[in-house]
PAVEX-930931 format. One record per residue (C-alpha): residue in one letter; x, y, z; residue number from 0. Coordinates in Angstrom, 1 decimal, decimal comma. Example, Ala and Ser with C-alpha at 12.3 -4.5 7.8 and 13.67 -1.06 7.14 Angstrom:
! residues 2
   r        x        y        z     k
   a     12,3     -4,5      7,8     0
   s     13,7     -1,1      7,1     1
This chain:
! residues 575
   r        x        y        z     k
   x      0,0      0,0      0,0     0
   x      1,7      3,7     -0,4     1
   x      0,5      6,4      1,0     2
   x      0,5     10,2     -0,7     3
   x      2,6     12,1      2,0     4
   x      1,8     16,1      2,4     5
   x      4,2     18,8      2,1     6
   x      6,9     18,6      4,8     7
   x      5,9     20,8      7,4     8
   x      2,1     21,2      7,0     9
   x      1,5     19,3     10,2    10
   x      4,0     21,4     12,0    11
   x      2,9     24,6     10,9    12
   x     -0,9     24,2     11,4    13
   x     -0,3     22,9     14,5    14
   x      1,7     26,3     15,4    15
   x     -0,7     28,1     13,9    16
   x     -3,9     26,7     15,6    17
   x     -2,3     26,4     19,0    18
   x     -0,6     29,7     18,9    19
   x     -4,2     31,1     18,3    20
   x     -5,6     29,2     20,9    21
   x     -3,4     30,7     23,4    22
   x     -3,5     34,4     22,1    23
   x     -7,2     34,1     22,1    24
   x     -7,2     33,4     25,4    25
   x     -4,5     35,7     26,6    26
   x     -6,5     38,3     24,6    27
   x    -10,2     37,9     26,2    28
   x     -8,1     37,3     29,6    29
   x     -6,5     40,7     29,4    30
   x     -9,5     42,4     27,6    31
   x    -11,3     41,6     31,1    32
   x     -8,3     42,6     33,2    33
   x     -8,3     46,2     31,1    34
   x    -12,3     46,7     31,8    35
   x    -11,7     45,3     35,2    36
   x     -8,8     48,0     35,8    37
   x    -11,1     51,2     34,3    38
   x    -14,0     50,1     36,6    39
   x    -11,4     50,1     39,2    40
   x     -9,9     53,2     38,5    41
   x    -13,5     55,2     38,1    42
   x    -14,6     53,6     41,4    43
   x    -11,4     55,0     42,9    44
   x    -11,8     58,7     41,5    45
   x    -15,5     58,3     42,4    46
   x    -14,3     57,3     46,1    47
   x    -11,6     60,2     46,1    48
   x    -14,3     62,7     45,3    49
   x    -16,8     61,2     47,8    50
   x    -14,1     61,6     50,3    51
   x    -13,3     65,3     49,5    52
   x    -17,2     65,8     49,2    53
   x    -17,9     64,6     52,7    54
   x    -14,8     66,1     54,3    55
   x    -16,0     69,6     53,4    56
   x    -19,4     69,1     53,9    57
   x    -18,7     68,5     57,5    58
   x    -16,2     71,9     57,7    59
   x    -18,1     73,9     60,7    60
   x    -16,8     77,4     58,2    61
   x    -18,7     75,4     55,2    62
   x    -21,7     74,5     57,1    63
   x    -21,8     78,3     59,0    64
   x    -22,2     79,7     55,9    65
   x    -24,2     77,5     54,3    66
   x    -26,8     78,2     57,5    67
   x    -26,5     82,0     56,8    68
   x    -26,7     82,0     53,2    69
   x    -30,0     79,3     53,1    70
   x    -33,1     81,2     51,7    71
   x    -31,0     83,4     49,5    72
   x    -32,2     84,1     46,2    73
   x    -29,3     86,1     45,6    74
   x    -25,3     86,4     46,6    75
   x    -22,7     88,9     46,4    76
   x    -20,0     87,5     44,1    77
   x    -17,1     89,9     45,7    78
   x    -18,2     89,1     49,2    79
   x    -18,1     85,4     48,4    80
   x    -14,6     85,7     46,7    81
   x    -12,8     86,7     49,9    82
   x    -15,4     84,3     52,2    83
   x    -14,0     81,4     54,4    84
   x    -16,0     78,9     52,1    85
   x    -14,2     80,2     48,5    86
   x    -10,8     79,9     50,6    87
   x    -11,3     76,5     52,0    88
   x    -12,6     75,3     49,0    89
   x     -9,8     76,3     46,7    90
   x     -6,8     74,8     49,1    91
   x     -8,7     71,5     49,1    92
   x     -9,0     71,4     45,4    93
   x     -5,1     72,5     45,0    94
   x     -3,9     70,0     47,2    95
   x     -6,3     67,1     45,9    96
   x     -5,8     68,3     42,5    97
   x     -9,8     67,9     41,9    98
   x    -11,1     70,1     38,6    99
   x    -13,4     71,5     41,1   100
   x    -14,7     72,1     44,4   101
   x    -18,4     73,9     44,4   102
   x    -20,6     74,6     47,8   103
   x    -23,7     75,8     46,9   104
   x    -26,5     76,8     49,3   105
   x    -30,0     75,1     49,8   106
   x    -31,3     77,7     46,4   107
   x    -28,1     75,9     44,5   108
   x    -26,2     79,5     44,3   109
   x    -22,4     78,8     44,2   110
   x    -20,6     79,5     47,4   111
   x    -17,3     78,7     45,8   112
   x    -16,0     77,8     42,3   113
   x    -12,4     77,7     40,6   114
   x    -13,7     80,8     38,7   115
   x    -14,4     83,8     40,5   116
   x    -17,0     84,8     38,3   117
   x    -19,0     82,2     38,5   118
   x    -19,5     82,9     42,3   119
   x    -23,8     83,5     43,2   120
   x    -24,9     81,8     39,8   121
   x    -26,6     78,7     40,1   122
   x    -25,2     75,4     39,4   123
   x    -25,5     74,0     35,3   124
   x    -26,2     71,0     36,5   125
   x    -28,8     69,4     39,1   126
   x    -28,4     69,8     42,8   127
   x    -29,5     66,3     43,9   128
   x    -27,6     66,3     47,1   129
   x    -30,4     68,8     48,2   130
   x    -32,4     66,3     48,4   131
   x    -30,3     65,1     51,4   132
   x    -28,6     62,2     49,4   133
   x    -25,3     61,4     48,7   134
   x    -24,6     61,0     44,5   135
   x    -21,8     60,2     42,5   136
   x    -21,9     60,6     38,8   137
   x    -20,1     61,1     35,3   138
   x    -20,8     64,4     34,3   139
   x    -20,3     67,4     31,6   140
   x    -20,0     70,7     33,4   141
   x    -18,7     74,1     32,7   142
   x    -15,0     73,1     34,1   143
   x    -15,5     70,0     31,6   144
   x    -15,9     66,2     31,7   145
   x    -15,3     65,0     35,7   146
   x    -16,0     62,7     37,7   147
   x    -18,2     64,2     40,6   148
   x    -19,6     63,1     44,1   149
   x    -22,7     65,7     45,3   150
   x    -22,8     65,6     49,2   151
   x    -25,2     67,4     51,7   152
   x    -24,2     70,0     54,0   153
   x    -26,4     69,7     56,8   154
   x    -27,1     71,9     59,9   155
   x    -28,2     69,2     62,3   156
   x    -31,2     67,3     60,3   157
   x    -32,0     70,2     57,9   158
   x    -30,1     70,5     54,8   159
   x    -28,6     74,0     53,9   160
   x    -26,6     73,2     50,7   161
   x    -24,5     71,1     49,1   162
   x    -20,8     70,2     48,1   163
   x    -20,1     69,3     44,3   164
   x    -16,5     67,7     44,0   165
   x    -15,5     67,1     40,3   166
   x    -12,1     64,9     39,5   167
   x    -11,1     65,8     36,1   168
   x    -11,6     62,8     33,2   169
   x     -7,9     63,1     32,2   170
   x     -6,5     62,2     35,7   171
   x     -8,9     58,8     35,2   172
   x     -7,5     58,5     32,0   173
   x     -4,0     58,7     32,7   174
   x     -4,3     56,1     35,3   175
   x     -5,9     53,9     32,7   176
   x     -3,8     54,5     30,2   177
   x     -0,9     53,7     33,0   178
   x     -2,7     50,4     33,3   179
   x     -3,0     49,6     29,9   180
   x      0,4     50,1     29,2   181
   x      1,1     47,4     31,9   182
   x     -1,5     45,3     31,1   183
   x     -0,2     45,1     26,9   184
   x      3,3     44,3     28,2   185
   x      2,3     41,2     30,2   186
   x      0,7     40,3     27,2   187
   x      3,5     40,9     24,8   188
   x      5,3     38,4     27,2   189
   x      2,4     36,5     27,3   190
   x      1,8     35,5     23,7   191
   x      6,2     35,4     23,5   192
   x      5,4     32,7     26,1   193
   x      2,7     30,7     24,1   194
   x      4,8     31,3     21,1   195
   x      7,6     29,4     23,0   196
   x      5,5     26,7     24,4   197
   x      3,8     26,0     20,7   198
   x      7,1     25,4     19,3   199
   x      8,3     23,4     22,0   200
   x      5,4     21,1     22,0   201
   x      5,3     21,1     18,0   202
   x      9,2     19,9     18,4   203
   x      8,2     17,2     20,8   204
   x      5,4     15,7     18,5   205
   x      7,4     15,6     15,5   206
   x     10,0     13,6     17,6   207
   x      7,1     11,5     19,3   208
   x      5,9     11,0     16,0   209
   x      8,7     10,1     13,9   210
   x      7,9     13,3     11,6   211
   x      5,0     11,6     10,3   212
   x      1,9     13,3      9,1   213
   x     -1,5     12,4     10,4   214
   x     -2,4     11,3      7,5   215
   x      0,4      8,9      7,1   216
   x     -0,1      7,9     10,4   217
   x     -3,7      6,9      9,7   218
   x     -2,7      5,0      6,6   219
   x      0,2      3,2      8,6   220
   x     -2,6      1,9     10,7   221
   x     -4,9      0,3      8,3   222
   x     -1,7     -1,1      6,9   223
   x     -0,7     -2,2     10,0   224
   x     -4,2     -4,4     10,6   225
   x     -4,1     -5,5      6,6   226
   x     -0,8     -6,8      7,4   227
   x     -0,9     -8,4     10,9   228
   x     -3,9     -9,6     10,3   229
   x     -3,1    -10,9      7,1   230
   x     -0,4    -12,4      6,8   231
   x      0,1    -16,6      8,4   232
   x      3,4    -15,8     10,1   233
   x      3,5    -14,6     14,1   234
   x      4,1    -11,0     14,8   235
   x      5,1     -9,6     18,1   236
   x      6,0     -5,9     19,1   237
   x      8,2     -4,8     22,2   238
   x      8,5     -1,6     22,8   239
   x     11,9      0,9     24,1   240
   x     10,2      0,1     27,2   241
   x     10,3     -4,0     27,4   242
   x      6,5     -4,2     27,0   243
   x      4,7     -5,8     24,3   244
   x      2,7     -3,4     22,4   245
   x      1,3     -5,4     19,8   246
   x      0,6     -8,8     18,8   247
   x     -1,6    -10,6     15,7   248
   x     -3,8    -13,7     16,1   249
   x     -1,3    -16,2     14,5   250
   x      1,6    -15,2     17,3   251
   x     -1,3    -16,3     19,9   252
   x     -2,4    -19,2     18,3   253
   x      1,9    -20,3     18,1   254
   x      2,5    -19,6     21,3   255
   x     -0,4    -20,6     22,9   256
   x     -1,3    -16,8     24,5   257
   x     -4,2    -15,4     25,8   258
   x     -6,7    -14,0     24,0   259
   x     -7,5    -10,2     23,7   260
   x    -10,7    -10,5     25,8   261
   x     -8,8    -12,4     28,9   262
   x     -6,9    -10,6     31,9   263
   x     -4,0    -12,5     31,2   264
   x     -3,4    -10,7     27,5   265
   x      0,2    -10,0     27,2   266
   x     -0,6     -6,8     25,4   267
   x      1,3     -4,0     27,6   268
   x      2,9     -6,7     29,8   269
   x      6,9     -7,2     30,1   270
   x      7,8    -10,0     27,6   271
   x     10,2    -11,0     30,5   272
   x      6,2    -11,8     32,2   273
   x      4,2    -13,2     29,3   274
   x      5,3    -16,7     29,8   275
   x      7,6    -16,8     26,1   276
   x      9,8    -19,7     26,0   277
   x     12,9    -19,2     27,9   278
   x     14,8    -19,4     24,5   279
   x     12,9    -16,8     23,0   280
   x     13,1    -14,5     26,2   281
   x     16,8    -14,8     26,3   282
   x     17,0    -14,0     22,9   283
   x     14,9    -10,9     23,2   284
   x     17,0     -9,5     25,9   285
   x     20,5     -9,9     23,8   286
   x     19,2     -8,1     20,7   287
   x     17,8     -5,4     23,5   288
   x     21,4     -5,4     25,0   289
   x     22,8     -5,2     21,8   290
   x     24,8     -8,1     22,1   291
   x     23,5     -9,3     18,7   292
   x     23,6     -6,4     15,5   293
   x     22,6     -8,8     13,0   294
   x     19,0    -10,6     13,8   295
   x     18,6    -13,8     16,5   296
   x     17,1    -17,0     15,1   297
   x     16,6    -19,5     17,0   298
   x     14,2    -22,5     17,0   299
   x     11,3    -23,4     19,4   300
   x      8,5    -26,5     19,3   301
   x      5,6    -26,8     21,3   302
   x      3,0    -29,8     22,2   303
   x      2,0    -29,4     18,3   304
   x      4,2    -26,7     16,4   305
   x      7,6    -26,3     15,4   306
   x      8,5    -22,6     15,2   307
   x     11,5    -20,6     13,6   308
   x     11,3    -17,4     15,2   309
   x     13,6    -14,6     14,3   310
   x     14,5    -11,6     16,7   311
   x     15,2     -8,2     15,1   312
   x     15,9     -4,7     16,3   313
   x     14,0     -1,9     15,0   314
   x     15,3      2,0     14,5   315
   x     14,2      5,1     12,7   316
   x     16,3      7,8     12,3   317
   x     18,8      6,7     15,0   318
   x     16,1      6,1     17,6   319
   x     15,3      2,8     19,0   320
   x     11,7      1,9     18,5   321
   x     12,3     -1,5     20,3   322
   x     12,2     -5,5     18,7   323
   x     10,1     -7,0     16,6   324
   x      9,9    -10,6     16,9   325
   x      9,1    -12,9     13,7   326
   x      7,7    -16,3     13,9   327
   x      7,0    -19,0     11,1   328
   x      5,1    -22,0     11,7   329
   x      7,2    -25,0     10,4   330
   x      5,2    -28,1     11,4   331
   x      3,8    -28,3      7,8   332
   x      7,5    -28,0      6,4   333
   x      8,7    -30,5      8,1   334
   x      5,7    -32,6      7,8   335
   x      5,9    -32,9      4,0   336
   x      9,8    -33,1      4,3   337
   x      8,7    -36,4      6,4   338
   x      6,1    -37,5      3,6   339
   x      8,9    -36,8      1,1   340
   x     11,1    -39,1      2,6   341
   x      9,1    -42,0      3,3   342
   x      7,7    -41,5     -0,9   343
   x     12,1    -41,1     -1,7   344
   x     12,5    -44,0     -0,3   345
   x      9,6    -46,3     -2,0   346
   x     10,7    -45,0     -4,9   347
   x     14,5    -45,9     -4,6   348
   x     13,4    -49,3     -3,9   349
   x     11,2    -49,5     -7,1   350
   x     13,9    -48,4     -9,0   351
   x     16,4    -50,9     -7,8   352
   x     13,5    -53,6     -8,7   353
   x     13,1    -51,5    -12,3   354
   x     16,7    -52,4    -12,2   355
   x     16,6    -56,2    -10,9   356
   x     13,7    -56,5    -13,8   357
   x     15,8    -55,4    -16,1   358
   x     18,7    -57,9    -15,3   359
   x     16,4    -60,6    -15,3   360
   x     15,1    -59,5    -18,7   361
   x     18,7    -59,5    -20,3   362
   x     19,5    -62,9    -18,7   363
   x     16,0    -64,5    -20,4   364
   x     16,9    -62,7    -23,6   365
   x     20,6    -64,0    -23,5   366
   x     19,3    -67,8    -22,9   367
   x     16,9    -67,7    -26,0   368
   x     19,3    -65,7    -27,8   369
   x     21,8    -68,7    -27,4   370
   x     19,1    -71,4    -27,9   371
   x     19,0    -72,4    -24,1   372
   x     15,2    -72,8    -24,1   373
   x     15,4    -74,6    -21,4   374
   x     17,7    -73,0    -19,1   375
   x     15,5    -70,4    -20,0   376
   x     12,0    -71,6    -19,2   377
   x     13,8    -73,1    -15,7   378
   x     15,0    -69,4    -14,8   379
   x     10,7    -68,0    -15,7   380
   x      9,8    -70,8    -13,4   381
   x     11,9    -69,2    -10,6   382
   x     11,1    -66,0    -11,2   383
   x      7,5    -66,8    -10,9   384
   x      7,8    -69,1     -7,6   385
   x      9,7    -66,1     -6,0   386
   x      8,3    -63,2     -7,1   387
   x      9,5    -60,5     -8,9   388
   x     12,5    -59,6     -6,3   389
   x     13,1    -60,4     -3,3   390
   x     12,5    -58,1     -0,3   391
   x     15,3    -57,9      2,0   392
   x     12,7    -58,4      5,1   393
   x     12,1    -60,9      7,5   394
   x      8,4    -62,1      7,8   395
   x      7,0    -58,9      5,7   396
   x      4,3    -61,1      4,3   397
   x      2,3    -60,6      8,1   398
   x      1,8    -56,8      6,2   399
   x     -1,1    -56,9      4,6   400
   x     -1,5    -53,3      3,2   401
   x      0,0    -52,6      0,3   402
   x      1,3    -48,9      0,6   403
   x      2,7    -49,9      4,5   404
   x      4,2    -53,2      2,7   405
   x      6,1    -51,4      0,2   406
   x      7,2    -48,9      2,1   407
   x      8,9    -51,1      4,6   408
   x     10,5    -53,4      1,9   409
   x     12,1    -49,8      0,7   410
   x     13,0    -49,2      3,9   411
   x     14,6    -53,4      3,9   412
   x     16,6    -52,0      1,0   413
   x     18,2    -49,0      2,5   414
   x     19,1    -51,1      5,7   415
   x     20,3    -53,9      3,9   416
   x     22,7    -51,7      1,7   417
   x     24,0    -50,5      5,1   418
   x     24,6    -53,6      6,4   419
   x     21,2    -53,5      9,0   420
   x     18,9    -56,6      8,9   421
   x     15,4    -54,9      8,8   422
   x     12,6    -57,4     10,0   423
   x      8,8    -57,8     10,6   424
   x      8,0    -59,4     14,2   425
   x      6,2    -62,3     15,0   426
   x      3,7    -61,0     16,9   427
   x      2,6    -58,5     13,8   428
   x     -1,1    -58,8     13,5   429
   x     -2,8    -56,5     11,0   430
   x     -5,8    -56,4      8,9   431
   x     -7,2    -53,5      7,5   432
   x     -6,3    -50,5      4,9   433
   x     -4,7    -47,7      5,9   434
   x     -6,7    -44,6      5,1   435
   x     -3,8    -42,0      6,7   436
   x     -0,8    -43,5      4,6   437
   x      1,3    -40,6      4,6   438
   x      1,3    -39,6      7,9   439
   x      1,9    -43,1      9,4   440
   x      4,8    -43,6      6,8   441
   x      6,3    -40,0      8,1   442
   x      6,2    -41,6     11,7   443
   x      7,5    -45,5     11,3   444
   x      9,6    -43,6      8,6   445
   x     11,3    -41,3     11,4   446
   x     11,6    -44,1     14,0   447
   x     12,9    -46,9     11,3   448
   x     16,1    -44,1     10,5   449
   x     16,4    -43,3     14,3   450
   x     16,7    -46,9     14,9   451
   x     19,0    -47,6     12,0   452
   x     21,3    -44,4     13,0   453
   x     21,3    -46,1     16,3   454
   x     22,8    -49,4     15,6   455
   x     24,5    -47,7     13,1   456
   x     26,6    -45,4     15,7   457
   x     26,8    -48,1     18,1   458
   x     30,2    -49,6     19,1   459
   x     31,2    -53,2     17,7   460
   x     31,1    -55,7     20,6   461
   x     31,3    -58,9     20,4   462
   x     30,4    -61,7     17,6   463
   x     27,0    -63,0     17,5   464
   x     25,6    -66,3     16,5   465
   x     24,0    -66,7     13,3   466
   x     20,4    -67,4     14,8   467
   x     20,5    -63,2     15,9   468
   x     21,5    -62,1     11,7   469
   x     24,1    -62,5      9,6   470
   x     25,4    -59,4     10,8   471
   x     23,9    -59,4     14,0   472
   x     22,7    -55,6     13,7   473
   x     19,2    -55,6     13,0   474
   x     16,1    -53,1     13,7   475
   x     12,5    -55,5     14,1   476
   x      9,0    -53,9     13,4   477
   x      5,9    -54,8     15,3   478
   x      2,8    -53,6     13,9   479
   x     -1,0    -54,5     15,7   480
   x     -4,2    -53,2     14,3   481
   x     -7,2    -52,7     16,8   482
   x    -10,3    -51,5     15,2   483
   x     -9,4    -48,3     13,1   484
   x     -5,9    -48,0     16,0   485
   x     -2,8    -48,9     14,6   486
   x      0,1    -49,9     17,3   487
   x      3,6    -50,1     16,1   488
   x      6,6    -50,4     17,7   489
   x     10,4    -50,1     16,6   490
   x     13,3    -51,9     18,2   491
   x     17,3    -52,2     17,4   492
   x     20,1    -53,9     18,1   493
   x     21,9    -50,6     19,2   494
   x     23,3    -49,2     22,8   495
   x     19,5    -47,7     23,8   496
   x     19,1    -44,2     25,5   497
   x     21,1    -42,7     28,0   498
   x     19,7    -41,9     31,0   499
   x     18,2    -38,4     31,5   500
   x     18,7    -37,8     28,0   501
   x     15,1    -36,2     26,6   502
   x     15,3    -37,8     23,6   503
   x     12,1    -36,1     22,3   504
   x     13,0    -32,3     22,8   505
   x     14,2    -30,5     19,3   506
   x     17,3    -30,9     18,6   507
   x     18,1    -33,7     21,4   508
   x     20,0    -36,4     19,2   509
   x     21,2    -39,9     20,2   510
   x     24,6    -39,9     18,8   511
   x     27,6    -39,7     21,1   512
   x     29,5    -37,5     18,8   513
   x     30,0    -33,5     18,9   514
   x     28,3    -32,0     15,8   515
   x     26,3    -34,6     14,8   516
   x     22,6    -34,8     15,1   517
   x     19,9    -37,3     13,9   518
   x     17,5    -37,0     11,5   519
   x     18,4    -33,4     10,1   520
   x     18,9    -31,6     13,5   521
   x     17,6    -33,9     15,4   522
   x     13,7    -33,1     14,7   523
   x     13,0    -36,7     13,9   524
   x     11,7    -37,6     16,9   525
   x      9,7    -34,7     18,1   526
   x      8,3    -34,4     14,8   527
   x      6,8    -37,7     15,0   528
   x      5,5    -37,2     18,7   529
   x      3,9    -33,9     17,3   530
   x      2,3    -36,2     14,1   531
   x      0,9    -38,4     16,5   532
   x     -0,6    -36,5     18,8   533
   x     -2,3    -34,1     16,6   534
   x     -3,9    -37,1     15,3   535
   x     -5,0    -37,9     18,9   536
   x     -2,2    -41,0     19,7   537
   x      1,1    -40,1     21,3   538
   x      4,6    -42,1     20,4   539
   x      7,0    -42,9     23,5   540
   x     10,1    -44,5     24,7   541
   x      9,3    -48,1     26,0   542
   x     12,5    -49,5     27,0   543
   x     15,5    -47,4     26,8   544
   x     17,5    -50,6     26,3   545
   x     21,4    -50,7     27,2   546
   x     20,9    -53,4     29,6   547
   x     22,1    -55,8     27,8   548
   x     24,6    -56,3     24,6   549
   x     22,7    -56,7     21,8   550
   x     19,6    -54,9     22,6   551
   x     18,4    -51,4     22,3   552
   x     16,4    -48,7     22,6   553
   x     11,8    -49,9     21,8   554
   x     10,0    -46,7     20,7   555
   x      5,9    -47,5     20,8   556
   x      2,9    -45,4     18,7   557
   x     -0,6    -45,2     18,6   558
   x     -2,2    -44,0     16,0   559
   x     -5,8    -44,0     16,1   560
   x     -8,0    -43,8     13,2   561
   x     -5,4    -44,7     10,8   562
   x     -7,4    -48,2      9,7   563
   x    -10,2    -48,8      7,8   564
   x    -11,6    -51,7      9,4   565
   x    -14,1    -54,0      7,7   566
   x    -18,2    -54,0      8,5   567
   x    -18,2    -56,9     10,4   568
   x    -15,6    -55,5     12,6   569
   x    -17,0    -52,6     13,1   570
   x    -20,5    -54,2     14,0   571
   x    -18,7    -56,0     16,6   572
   x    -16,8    -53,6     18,3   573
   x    -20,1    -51,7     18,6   574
């Protein structure tokens, strides 16, 4: 599958791009509030300030003295006002407050004071509410300009005489706003710098926790990450930098005998060193994770019913270690047909070496009538005929009755008997029957025929043997017992048996005393044919290990069940 990869970058940038937004979006609606938040604060205060003026001067004995006298009044003297107590006390407050203005009227609203002289006995522009004997605080356009103002009462015990209008000029507020603002837009100049800082930063650390893939080529990686696990026969398992399995397909499971998905006991996100691997596999694991091994591990397991190659590689992008990836291939049916191979190899060598014996015989008959023996010649037919077309080189093989199990062995009487090996059917051989599982019962008595051989084979010389034991006195015997649709078999030799301890069945266990060599091809022979057996449902086993005595070896026993076709009567009677 391929994938169409976007510009390099585009990930990157967008994801600057949306998170740097993010941030400034929020840094900008956080500071917007901040700045209201500030103005709101800063009118409150200027409203406070002129409240407190307001108040302070209301309660001035001078201010309230001549608000008393001057209550009533329709009408003031401006020059008398001018040098009054009230115009004097009124203009030091607003000089050292630095208010715009600070105005005492009387209960009529005729100014008692004012920052303009002239203005002194006129009524006030805008609306005396603190006659009304409240307290007010407003935003307001007067004749000294835009202010902030607080209206107080001036009272003369419960009665109200006038008032006192404080006014804190706009421009002072907006200084200290504009103070604030300035702040406030530095913090978030820093501000977005920071988000700026922190998008990279996390852009940077995706790219690396990513690999510098795209989404898209991630998504696509993942489909083709299911159509290959899950399509494929071989066993895939994942361990991550961490030691812990991060993924695994069904045909690793089914290998290795693992828990499913669905169960507690899923090695998904365990250690490998905990999900119960082979101890073979788990060593070899932790050298390619030690790097001990730069090339791949290989290495060979078998289980109750598989034999497994499974292959242990390191895996690294761009000089980081993304962890091992273990391999496995499911062998059994390799093997199996290597077995079926060899038992059919060796039929056919011994029909060609009868080919062969037919053809000798053919020349000799043509020579004798070609020399006008007719007689000699007609004697030599008769001989043929009385013995059959050749000879097989086994010992009572006329108890087999099957034909494919029959040949087979006499191939097998041909190989021994070329190297030097008497091959024999025992007495006690009972069959009857057809077998209906030919090649897998061939790949067994196959396997434990050329372990048997091997062993007399290897076995040390000892001493002469009469003639009653074979002219050789190395011989394997073959005892084969059919019960219903069961077939029994068991293979014994002449050789120096098992040693004790020795698990002869476990891959790549092999009976020969010699360094470096191994039976069967790697000494699979064996287990193989425990594994054939029992995935038919019969088991083969070690009877006697032999060695106890010269002359007599090692017994190997199978059952094979449902191996025989058995006839109707039989069958009627063992129901």
């Amino acid at each position: 599958m391929t994938t169409g990869r976007t510009p390099a970058g585009t990930f990157t940038t967008r994801m600057l791009v949306v998170l740097f937004g993010i941030v400034a979006g929020i840094v900008v609606l956080c500071l917007a509030a901040v700045l209201v938040l500030s103005v709101e604060r800063v009118y409150d205060q200027a409203e406070r300030e002129a409240l407190g003026i307001g108040r302070t001067l209301a309660a001035d004995p001078a201010v309230v003295d001549a608000a008393r006298e001057s209550s009533g009044a329709t009408s003031l003297d401006a020059a008398t006002l001018a040098d009054g107590p009230v115009q004097q006390r009124a203009e030091a407050v607003r000089q050292r407050t630095g208010a715009l203005f600070v105005v005492v009227t009387n209960d009529h609203g005729l100014r008692l004071s004012h920052p303009d002289t002239a203005e002194l006995g006129q009524e006030v522009s805008t609306s005396p509410d603190a006659l009304g004997g409240r307290e007010s605080v407003s935003r307001e356009a007067g004749t000294l300009g835009e202010s902030v103002r607080a209206k107080v009462p001036v009272r003369d015990g419960q009665r109200v005489v006038g008032e006192v209008s404080v006014g804190v000029p706009v421009s002072a507020v907006t200084g200290q706003v504009r103070q604030a603002a300035v702040s406030i837009a530095i913090i978030a100049v820093l501000a977005m710098a920071l988000a700026a800082g922190a998008a990279a930063l996390l852009v940077r650390w995706l790219r690396r926790t990513t690999l510098g893939l795209e989404p898209e080529e991630m998504a696509q990686l993942v489909r083709d990450q299911e159509a290959v696990l899950y399509g494929v026969e071989d066993g895939v398992i994942g361990i991550g930098p961490d030691g812990r399995i991060s993924i695994r397909n069904k045909a690793a499971r089914m290998m290795l005998d693992l828990p499913r998905r669905s169960e507690a006991a899923d090695v998904v996100g365990r250690p490998y060193t905990q999900a119960g691997f082979d101890d073979a596999l788990t060593q070899a694991i932790t050298g390619q994770r030690s790097g001990e091994g730069a090339e791949a591990s290989i290495i060979r397991l078998d289980t109750s019913h598989r034999s497994i190659r499974a292959q242990v590689q390191g895996v690294h992008r761009d000089g980081v270690d993304l962890g091992q990836v273990v391999l496995l291939r499911d062998l059994t049916a390799v093997e199996d047909l290597r077995s079926r191979l060899s038992a059919m190899r060796a039929i056919t060598d011994a029909l060609r070496a009868q080919r062969h014996e037919f053809a000798n015989r053919l020349h000799t008959i043509s020579g004798l009538l070609a020399n006008g023996e007719n007689e000699h010649a007609r004697t030599y037919v008769a001989q043929i005929m009385a013995s059959g077309p050749v000879r097989d080189p086994v010992a009572n093989i006329s108890a087999v009755t099957d034909p494919f199990l029959r040949a087979f062995i006499g191939a097998k009487g041909v190989q021994s008997h070329e190297r030097g090996v008497d091959l024999r059917v025992g007495p006690e051989t009972v069959l009857e029957g057809q077998l209906v599982e030919a090649q897998d019962v061939t790949a067994i008595l196959g396997n434990l025929i050329d372990n048997a051989l091997t062993a007399v084979i290897e076995a040390p010389e000892g001493p002469a043997v009469s003639a009653a034991a074979g002219d050789s006195g190395r011989w394997v015997e073959v005892d084969l017992i059919g019960e219903g649709s069961t077939l029994h078999l068991a293979v014994a030799d002449s050789g120096a048996g098992v040693a004790l301890g020795l698990d002869i069945f476990a891959s790549g266990v092999s009976t020969r005393e010699e360094p470096g060599l191994d039976v069967h091809g790697h000494g699979v022979g064996l287990s193989l044919s425990r594994r054939l057996a029992r995935t038919m449902g019969g088991d083969v086993w070690l009877a006697d290990p032999g060695g106890a005595e010269e002359g007599q070896g090692a017994v190997f026993v199978a059952r094979l069940p449902g191996v025989l076709a058995v006839g109707t009567d039989t069958e009627q009677g063992d129901s």
